[in-house]
N, C-alpha and C positions, 0 to 999 in steps of 0.2 A: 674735102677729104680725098687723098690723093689716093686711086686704085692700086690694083697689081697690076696690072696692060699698063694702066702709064709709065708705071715704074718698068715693068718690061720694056717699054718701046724706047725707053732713056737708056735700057741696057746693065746687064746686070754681073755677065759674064767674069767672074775672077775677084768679085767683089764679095767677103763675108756679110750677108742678111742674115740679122738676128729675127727669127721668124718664136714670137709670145706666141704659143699652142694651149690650149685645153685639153693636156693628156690626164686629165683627174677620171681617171678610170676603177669601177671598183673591181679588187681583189680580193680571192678567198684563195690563202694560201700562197700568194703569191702567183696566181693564175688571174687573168684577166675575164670577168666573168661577162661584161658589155665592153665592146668596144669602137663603141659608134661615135665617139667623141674621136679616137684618133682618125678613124676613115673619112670623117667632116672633115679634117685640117687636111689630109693627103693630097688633095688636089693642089692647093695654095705650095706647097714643101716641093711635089713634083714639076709646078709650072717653073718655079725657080730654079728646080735642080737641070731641070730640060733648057734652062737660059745660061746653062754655065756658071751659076752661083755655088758659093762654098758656103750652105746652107746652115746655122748654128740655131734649131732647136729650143726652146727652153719652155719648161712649165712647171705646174706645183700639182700636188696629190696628196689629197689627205690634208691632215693640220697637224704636223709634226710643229716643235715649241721653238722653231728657229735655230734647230742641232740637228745631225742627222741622224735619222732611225731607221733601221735596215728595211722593217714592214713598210716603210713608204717611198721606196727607193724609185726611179723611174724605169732602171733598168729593164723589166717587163716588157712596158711600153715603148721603148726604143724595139728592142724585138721585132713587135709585132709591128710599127711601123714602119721597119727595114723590109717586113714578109709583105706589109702592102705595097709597097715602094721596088720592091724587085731588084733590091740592092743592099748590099750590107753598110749599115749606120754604126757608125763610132760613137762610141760613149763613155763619157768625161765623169769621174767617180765624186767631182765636186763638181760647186758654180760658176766661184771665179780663183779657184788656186791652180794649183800645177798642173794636176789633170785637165782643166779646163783649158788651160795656153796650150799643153802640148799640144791636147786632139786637136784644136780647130787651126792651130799653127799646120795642124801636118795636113789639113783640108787641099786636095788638089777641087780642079774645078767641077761643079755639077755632082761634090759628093753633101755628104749632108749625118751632121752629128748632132747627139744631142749630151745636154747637158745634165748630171744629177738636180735633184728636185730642190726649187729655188729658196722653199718654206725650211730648207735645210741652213739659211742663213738668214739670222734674224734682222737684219736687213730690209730684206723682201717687205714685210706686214708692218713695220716697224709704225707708230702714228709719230713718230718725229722725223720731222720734215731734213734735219741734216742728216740722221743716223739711213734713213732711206736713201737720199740722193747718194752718200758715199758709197753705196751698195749699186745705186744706179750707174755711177762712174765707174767703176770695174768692169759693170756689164759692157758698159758701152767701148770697153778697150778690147772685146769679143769682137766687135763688127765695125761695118762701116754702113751700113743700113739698116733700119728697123721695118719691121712687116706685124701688126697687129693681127691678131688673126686667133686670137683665142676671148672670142665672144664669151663664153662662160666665167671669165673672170673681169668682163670691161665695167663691172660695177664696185670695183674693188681700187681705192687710191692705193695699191701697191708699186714697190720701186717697178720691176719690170714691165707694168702697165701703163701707170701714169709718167713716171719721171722719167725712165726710158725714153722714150719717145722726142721728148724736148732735148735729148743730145745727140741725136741724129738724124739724118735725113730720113721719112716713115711715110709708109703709107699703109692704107686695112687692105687685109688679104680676103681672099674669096669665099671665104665663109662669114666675116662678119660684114661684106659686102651683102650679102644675101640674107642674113638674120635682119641688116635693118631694112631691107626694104621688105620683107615681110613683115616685120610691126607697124611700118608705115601704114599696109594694107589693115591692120587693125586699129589704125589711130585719128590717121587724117585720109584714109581713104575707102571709109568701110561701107560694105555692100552689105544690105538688110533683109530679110531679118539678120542680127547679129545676136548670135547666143554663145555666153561663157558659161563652161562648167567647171567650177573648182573643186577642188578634193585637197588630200594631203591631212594631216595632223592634227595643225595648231591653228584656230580663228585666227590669232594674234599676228600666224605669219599672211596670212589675207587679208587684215581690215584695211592695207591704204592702197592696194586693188582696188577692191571692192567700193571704197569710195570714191576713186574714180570713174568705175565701171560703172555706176548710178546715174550717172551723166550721160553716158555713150550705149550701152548693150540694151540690147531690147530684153532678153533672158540673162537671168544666171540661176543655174543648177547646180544647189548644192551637195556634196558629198562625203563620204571620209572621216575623219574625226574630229572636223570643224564641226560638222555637220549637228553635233550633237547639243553643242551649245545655241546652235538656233533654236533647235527643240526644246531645251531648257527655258529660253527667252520665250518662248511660247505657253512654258506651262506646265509643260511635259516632262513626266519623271522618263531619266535616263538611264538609271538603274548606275553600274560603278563603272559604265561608260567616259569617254574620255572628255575631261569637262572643265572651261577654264573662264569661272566662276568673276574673276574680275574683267572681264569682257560681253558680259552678258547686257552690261547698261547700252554698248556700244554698238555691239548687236540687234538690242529694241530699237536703238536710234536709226541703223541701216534699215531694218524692215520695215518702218515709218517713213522713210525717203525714198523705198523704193514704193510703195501704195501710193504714198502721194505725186511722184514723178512717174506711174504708168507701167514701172518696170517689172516684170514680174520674176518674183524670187520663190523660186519654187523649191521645197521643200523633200525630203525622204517620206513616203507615206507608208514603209513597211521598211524591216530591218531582220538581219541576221544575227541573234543574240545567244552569247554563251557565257557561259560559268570561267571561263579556262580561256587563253590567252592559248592559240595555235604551239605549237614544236615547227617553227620555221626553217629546223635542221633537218630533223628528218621526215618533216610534212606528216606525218603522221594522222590517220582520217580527225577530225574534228566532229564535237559534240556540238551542236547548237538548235535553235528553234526559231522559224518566221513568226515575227509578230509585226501588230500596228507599230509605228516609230511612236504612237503616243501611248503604250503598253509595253513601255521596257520593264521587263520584271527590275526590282530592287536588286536583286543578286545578280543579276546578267549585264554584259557589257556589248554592245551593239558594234560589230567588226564588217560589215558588209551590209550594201544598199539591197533589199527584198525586191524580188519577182516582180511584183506593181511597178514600182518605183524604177526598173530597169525597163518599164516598156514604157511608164512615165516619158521618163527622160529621153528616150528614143522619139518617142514623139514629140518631143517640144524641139529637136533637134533637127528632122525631117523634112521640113522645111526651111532652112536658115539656108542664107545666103554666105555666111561669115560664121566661122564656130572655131575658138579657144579654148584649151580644154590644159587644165593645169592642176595636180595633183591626184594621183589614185579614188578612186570610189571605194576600197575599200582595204583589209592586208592580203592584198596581193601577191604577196608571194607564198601564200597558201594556197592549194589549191580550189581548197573549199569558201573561200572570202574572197575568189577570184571574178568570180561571177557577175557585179560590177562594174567595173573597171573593164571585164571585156566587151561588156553590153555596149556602154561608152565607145571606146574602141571601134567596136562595131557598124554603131549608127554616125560615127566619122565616116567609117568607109563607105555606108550606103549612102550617105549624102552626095547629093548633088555642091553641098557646099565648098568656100573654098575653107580649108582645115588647119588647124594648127598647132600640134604637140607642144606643150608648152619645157620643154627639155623636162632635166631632173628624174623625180620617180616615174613620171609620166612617160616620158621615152624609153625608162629601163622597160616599164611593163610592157609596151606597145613591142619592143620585141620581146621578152620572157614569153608572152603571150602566143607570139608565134606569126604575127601579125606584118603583111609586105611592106616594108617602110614608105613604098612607091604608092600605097594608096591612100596616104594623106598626103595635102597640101605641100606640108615643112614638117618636118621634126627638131623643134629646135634643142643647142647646146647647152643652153643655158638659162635653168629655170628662173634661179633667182634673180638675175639679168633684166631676161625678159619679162617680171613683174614690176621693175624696177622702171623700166621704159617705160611699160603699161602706164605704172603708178604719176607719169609725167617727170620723174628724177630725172637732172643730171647725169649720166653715168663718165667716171674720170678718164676710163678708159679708151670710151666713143671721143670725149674733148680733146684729148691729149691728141688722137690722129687728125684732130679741125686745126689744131692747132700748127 
């Protein structure tokens, strides 16, 4: 996989780089609420633009249905990455029509435009191999170079990701240079103890994690709203907590492989239970009650890991040499369900360990929280990505720059 210095050192000067970003940032209103996924790519856009390249930009936001929709426009994020950039960025109102030839036509050297959001042509997602490559061949009449560099969507066979790439000369820019060797350090080069904590949602979006991690982690701590179907597999009434009933066989089957392989999967031992489902608008204080996680009342729903369970996991954390840490402990963006998620957080940063935000919800909260970004390891771009490595996949994205 060819870098950005090599590419630099071969000269870049006058030549349009199509640099694939991860600007899928979310918006309330049209306001950029996180935007630590553009400031990741900024270094990679700026080493180009500082080479005299006529830099083109492109990424996708949202899941607009391959038309365009104004709420998922890119324009925002052009913005704000003209105000980290310390220059003003051109921006093209489509992907590959008029607007798009002008702007990057009118590109003198060391400026850098970007393009409206690519999901705006169904093209981009398309699973047919010609209807995508057509969409690819456009793109590739944008540049004369390609620069990867949006790790958060290298799991995705999209035209811009995958097919791209194979009609230009490419190489991975400086952020997916550094996400992989950071999972390296959690794959083929991990330093022990090694403890994963998951959180997040849905069992279903963890079980082929998870079954790899059965092999490799010494801990996994679990959290969130997976969390609850463990407890179910156990026994345990959940009450109208979040619970996904056809995954519990598969569930008994991991906690069986993890006893009999050493690993120790440790569980919620107390829980934040309420009647009521938080006001995440206006935060509004929240009614709830600590109980045992195996005393969920029938009427309560379990939204946040309890007081035990946060020094619990603090402690099995505190010693790790290696620690992954991948989905919320709890609804975190309440304040009252917050408590969690920040413990986690927390005992990342008092670790001696080396640390690893696994992107996604995890990274919003790690800054919502308040949290130095400098005092973990990495924060990665891209959750589902980096699960996907984890999980031992192929990713098309990563292939297509080998290639």
């Amino acid at each position: 996989m060819k870098t950005i210095d090599e590419l630099l050192a071969e000269g870049v000067k006058g030549k349009r780089v199509f640099v694939r970003a991860d600007l899928n940032v979310p918006l309330a209103e049209g306001t950029i609420t996180d935007d630590g996924r553009i400031r990741a790519v900024q270094p990679t856009i700026a080493k180009l633009a500082e080479a005299g390249a006529r830099v083109v930009v492109a990424s996708h936001l949202g899941r607009p249905k391959g038309a365009p929709e104004p709420a998922f426009s890119l324009a925002p994020a052009a913005a704000r990455l003209g105000e980290l950039l310390g220059a003003d960025v051109a921006f093209a109102t489509d992907t590959v029509g008029s607007s798009a030839k002008e702007t990057v036509a009118a590109l003198t050297d060391g400026q850098v435009a970007v393009i409206e959001n690519l999901r705006f042509n169904a093209g981009e997602t398309s699973k047919d191999d010609a209807e995508r490559g057509a969409f690819a061949d456009l793109l590739a009449e944008l540049a004369d170079i390609y620069v990867g560099d949006g790790f958060g969507a290298v799991h995705r066979k999209h035209a811009s990701v995958f097919d791209l790439p194979a009609r230009l000369p490419h190489a991975a820019g400086q952020l997916i240079a550094t996400e992989v060797g950071v999972l390296k350090k959690l794959t083929d080069e991990v330093k022990r103890p090694y403890v994963v904590v998951l959180g997040g949602a849905k069992v279903s979006d963890k079980l082929a994690v998870i079954d790899e991690l059965l092999g490799k982690a010494d801990r996994i701590l679990i959290g969130g709203g997976m969390a609850y179907t463990f407890l179910y597999a156990k026994g345990h009434e959940v009450g109208i907590s979040l619970l996904q009933k056809d995954q519990v066989d598969k569930v008994k089957e991991y906690m069986a492989r993890a006893e009999s392989t050493g690993v120790e999967l440790v569980l919620p031992v107390d829980i934040l239970a309420s009647s009521d489902f938080p006001d995440l608008k206006t935060k509004a204080p929240a009614e709830y009650i600590t109980v045992d996680a195996d005393k969920i009342p029938a009427d309560k729903e379990g939204l946040d890991i309890g007081p035990k369970t946060r020094e619990l996991y603090a402690s099995k954390i505190a010693d790790a040499a290696t620690v992954f840490w991948n989905g919320p402990l709890g609804v975190f963006e309440h304040p009252d369900y917050a408590g969690g998620t920040r413990a986690i957080a927390q005992a990342l940063v008092d670790s001696d360990a080396f640390t690893v935000v696994g992107g996604g919800d995890s990274a919003a909260a790690v800054r919502t929280l308040g949290f130095d970004e400098n005092a973990f390891g990495h924060i990665s771009t891209g959750g589902g990505a980096s699960l996907e490595y984890l999980e031992g996949k192929t990713l098309p994205g990563l292939a297509a720059l080998e290639g």
